[in-house]
C-alpha positions as CSV (number, residue, x, y, z in Angstrom):
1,X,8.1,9.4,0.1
2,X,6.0,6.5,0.2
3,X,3.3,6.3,3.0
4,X,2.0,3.0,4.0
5,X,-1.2,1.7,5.6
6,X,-1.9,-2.1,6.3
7,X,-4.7,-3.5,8.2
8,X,-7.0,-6.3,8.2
9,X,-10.7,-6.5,8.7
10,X,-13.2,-8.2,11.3
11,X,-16.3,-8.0,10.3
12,X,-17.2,-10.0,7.3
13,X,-20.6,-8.9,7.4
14,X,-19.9,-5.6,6.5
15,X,-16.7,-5.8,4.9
16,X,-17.7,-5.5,1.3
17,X,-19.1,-2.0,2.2
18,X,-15.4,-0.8,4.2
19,X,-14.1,-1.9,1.1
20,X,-16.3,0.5,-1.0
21,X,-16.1,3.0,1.0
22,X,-11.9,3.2,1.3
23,X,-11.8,2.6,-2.2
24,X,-14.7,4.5,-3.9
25,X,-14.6,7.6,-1.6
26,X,-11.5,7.8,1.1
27,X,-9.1,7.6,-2.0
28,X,-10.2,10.1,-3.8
29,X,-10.3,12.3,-0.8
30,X,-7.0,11.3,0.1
31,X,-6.0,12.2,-3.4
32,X,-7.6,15.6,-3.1
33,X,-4.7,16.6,-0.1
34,X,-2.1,19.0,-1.6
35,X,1.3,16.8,-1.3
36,X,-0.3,13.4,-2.1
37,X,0.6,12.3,-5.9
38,X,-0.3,8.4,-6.2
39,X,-2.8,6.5,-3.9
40,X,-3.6,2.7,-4.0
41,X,-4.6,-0.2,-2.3
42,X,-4.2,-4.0,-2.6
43,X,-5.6,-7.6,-1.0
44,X,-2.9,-9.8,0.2
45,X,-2.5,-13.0,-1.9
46,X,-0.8,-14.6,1.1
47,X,-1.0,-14.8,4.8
48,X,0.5,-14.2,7.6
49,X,0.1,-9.9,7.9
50,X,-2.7,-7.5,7.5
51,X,-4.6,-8.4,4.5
52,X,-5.0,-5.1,3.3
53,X,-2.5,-2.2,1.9
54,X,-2.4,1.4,0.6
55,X,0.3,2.6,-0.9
56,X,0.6,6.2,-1.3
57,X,3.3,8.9,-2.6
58,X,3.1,11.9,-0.6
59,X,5.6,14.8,0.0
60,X,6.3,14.5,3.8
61,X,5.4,13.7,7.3
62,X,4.2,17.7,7.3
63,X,1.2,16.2,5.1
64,X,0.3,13.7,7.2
65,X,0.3,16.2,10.1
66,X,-1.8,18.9,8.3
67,X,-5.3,20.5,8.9
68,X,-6.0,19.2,5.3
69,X,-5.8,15.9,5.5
70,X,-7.5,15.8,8.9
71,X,-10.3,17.6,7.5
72,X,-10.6,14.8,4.5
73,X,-10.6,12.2,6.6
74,X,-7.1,10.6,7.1
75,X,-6.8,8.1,9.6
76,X,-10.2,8.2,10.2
77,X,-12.5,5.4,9.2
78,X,-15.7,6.2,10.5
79,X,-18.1,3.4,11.5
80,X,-15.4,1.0,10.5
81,X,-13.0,1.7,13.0
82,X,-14.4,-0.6,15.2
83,X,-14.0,-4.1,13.2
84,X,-10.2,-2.7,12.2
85,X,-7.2,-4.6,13.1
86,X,-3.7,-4.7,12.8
87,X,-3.4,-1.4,11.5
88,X,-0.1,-0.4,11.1
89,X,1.3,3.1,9.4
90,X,4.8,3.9,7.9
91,X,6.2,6.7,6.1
92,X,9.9,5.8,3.6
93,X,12.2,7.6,2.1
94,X,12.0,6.3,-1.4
95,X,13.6,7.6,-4.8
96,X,10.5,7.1,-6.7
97,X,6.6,6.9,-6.5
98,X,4.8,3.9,-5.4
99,X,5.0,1.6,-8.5
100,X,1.1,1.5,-10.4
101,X,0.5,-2.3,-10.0
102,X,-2.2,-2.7,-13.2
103,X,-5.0,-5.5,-13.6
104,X,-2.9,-9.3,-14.0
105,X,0.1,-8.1,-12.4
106,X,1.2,-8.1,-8.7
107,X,2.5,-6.0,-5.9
108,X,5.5,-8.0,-4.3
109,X,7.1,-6.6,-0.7
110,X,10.0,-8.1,1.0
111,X,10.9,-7.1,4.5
112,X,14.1,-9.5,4.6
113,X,16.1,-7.8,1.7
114,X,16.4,-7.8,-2.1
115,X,17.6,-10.8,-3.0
116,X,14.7,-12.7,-4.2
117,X,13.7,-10.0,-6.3
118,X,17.2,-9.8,-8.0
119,X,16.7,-13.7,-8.9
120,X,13.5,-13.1,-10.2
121,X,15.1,-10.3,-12.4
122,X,12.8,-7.8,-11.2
123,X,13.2,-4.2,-11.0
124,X,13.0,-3.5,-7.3
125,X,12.7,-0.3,-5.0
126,X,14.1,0.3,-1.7
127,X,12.8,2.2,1.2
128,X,13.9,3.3,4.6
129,X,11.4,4.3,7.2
130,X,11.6,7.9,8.6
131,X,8.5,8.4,10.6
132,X,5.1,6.6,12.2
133,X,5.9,3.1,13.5
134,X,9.1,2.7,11.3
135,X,8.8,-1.1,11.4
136,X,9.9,-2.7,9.6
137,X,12.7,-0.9,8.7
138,X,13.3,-1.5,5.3
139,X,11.0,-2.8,2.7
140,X,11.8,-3.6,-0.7
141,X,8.4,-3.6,-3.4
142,X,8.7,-4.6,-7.0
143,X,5.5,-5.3,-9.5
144,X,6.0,-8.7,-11.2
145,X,4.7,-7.9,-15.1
146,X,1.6,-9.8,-15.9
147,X,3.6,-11.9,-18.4
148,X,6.2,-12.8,-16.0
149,X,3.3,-13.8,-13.3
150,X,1.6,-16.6,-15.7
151,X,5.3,-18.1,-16.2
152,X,6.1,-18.6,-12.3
153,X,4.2,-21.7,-10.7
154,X,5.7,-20.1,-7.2
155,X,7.2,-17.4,-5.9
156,X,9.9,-17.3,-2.8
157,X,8.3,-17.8,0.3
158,X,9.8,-14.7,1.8
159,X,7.6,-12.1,-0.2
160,X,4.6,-10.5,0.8
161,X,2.4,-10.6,-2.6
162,X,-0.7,-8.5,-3.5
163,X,-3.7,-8.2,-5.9
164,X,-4.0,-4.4,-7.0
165,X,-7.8,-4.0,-5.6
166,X,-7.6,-0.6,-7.4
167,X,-6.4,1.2,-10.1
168,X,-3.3,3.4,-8.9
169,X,-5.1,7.4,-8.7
170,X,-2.8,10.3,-9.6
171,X,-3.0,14.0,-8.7
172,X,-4.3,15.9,-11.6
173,X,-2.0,18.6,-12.3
């Protein structure tokens, strides 16, 4: 399953330090909780919804739920809570793990369908929520190749697109 969180930020005084601080020791917590496999987050390249988004595979709501990740911090952001907006959470039912978007290439989401990814030729996933807000829906996400991102002047207005902001972490076996 793929568990989503999306937010913005509004504070832009201390917003450089949130950011080091979700992505330098929340992640690796997160990470740490038995039943989460891949975390990572990303910056919105366009506008129009919350500017920031983790991605992370997980086993189950019953993770979410858990003592565990309670205790390491999840959905808690401290100090920062306050300057946090349009925080939204989803869990999907997906066949796969969240896709590792690397440095050059791009996170694209789609809550309209999968068309424009098909004429882009991309390799798309689909997911269906199951728990937490479930809205949207469905969400497609596909990572556009670094090669194939240099060769497109624009992309279809109807997709969400995001920067990887870090690498993707996995659970160490």
């Amino acid at each position: 399953m793929i568990y989503t969180v999306e937010c913005s930020y509004a504070d832009a005084r201390t917003e450089a330090e949130w950011n080091d601080f979700y992505s330098l020791h929340k992640l690796p917590a997160l990470i740490s909780v038995s039943g989460f496999h891949t975390s990572q987050r990303f910056k919105a390249l366009s506008t129009g919804y919350p500017v920031y988004l983790a991605l992370h595979t997980i086993d189950g709501l019953d993770v979410l739920t858990g003592e565990e990740y309670r205790e390491k911090g999840g959905g808690n952001f401290a100090r920062w809570q306050s300057h946090i907006t349009d925080w939204h959470r989803n869990l999907y039912a997906c066949a796969v793990a969240a896709p590792a978007v690397q440095e050059g290439e791009l996170l694209l989401v789609s809550n309209q369908g999968p068309e424009a990814f098909l004429q882009l030729g991309l390799v798309l996933q689909a997911m269906e929520a199951v728990a937490l807000e479930r809205c949207p829906a469905r969400r497609w996400l596909a990572k556009l190749p670094a090669e194939k991102r240099k060769a497109m002047a624009v992309l279809p207005q109807e997709l969400d697109i995001y920067e990887a902001m870090t690498p993707q972490l996995r659970k160490v076996a």
